[in-house]
Phi, psi and omega in degrees: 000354179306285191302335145351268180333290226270354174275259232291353176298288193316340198267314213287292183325321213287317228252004162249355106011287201289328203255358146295316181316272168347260276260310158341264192317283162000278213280327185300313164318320185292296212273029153280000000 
């Protein structure tokens, strides 16, 4: 289950990344 774990670790990392990322532009993109 090791290689499992470290894939949905990894997946998990990508999509909170992804979804700071968004949320980052979103507010950067508003204040025009």
């Amino acid at each position: 289950g090791g290689v499992t774990g470290d894939g949905w670790l990894t997946l998990l990392l990508m999509i909170s990344m992804n979804m700071t990322s968004i949320n980052y532009w979103k507010e950067y993109l508003s204040k025009d």
